[in-house]
C-alpha positions in Angstrom: -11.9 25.4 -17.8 -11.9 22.4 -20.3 -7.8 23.1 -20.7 -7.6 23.2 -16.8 -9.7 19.7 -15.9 -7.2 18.3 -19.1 -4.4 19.1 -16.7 -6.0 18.0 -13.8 -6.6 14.6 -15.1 -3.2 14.0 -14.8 -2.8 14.4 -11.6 -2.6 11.3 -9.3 -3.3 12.1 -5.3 -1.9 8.4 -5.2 1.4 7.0 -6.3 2.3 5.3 -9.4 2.6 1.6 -10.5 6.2 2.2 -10.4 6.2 2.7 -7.0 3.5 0.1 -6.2 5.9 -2.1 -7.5 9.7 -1.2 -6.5 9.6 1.5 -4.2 7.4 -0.1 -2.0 6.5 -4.2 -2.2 9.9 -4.7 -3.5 12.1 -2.3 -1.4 9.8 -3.6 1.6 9.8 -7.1 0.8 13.0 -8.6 0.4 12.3 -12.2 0.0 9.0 -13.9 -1.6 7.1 -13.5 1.7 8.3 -10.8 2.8 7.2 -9.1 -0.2 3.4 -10.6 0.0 3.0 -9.5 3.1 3.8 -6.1 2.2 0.9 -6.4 -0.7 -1.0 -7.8 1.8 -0.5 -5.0 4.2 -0.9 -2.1 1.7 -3.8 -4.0 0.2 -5.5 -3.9 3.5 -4.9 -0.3 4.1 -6.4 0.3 0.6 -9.4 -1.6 1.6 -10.5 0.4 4.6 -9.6 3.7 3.2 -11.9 2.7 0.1 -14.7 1.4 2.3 -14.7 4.8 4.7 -14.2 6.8 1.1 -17.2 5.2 -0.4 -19.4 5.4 2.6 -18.8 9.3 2.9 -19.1 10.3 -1.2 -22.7 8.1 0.1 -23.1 10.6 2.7 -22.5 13.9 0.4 -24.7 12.9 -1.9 -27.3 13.0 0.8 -25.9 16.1 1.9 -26.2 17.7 -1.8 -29.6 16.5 -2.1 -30.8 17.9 1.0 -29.4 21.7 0.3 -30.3 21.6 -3.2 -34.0 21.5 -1.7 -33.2 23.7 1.5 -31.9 26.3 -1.0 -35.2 26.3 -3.4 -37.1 26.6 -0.5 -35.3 29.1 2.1 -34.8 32.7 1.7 -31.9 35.4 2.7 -29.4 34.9 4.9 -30.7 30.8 5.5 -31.0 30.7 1.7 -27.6 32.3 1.1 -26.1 29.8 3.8 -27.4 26.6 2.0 -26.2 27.8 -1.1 -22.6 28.3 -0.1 -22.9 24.8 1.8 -24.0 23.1 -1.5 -21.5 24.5 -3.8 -19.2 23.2 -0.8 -20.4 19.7 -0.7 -20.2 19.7 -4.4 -16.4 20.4 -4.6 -16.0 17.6 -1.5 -17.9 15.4 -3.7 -15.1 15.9 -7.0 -12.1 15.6 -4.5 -13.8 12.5 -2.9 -14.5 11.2 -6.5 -10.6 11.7 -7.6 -9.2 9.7 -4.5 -11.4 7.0 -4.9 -10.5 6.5 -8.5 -6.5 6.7 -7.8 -7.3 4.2 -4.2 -9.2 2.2 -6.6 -6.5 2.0 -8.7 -3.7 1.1 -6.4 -6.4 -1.3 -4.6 -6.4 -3.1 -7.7 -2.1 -3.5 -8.3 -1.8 -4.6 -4.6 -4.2 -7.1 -5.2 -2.1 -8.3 -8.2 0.9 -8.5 -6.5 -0.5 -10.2 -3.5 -2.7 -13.2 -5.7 1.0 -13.3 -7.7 3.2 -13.9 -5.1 0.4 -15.9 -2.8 0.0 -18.6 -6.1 4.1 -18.9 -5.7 3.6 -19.8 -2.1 0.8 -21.7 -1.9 -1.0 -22.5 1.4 0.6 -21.3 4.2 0.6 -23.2 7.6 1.9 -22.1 10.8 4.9 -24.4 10.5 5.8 -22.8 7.2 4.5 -19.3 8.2 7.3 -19.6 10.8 9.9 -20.8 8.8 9.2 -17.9 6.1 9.1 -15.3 8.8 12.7 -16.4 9.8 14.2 -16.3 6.5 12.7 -12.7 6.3 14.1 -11.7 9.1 17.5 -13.2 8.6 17.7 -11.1 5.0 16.3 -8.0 6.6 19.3 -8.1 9.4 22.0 -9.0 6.7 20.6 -6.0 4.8 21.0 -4.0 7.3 24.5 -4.9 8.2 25.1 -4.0 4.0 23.2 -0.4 4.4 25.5 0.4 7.7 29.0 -0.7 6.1 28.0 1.5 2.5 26.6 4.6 4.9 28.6 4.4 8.1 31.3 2.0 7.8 30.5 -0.1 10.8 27.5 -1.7 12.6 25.3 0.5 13.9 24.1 -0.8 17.8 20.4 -1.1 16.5 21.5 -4.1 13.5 23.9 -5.9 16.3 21.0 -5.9 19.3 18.6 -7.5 15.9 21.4 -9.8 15.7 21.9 -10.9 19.1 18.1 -10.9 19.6 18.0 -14.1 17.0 17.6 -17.7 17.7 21.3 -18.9 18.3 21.2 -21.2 14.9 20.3 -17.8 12.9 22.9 -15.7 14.6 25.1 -18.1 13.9 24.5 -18.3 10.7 24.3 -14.3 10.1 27.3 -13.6 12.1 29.3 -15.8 9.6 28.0 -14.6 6.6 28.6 -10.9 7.3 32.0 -11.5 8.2 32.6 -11.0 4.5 31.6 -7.7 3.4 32.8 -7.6 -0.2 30.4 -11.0 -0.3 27.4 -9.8 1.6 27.6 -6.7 -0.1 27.1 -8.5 -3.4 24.5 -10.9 -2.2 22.6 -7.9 -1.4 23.3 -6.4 -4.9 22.4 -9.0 -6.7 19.5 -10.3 -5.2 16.5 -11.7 -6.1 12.8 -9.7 -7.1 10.5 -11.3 -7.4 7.1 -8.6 -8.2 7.7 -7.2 -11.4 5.2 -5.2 -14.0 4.2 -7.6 -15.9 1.2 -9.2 -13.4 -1.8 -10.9 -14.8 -4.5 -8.6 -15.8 -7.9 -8.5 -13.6 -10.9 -6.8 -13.3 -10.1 -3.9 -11.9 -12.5 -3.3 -8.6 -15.4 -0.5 -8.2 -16.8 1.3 -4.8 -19.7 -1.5 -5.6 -17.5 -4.4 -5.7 -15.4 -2.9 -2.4 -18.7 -2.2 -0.6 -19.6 -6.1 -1.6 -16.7 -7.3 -0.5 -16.9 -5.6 3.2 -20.3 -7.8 3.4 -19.0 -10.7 2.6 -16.1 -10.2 5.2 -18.5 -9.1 7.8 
């Protein structure tokens, strides 16, 4: 059993830093806010599923408790019954303990990456919040004008209708650049990251420090 727990720990129900990083924030982001609010948005959903995570381990406990007495106390087929129910709770309670860790642990990158790229943007008003959400959008069309020419060799209807849908300076603007494939194509290669692994170090964040957080927000 110790050998089998040793090759357990290994196992992550979550995914790795390396995809934290690349195949999700950066693949996602494309420029410097795109790619905070992809933190931001994977940091949120680690955030809720940590809160409902920690609130039912809270909830088994009670559960275990409560048919570790029922099963001292009750006989046959009732006693049976709570006995199978607690060694049931009790293997909820190690799964529920393993998913918290690894959601702890990818709570903690996104938030990295998110204070990172936020201290690289500074505050963000509406006026620049609008002007960042454009030149998101304007590298998100353009790459997918690159992705149709490498995989289909034309535009696929669904990147022209983006294209048309854009203010008429921005399609303008995107119209003329991806005129030039062989140019686009290496603007795309060669652009810029802007995550990468080496983040300042923080605390890293506990059920307790989650569950204080959701009080402060609330």
């Amino acid at each position: 059993m110790s050998r089998l727990k040793e090759l357990l720990d290994d196992h992550q129900t979550g995914m790795s830093q390396f995809q934290d990083d690349y195949l999700v924030t950066t693949r996602a982001g494309g420029t410097l806010y795109g790619q905070y609010k992809q933190a931001l948005r994977e940091l949120y959903t680690r955030l809720r599923g940590l809160r409902e995570a920690t609130i039912s381990r809270e909830h088994l406990l009670i559960d275990i408790e409560e048919l570790a007495e029922k099963k001292s106390k009750e006989s046959g087929y009732t006693q049976r019954r709570a006995e199978v129910d607690y060694k049931h709770k009790v293997m909820l309670l190690e799964e529920a303990d393993r998913v918290i860790k690894d959601t702890q642990r990818e709570f903690t990158r996104f938030y990295q990456q998110a204070d990172y790229l936020k201290k690289q943007l500074g505050d963000l008003t509406p006026e620049k919040r609008h002007k960042l959400d454009m030149e998101m959008w304007e590298f998100r069309i353009k790459e997918m004008a690159v992705i149709d020419w490498i995989t289909q060799g034309r535009l696929r209807n669904s990147t022209y209708e983006f294209l048309q849908s854009s203010p008429e300076e921005m399609k303008v603007r995107m119209a003329k650049a991806i005129q030039d494939q062989t140019k686009t194509i290496e603007w795309y290669e060669n652009r810029k990251y802007f995550v990468s692994e080496d983040l300042p170090q923080i605390e890293p964040f506990t059920s307790e420090t989650i569950l204080e957080l959701e009080v402060a927000i609330e």
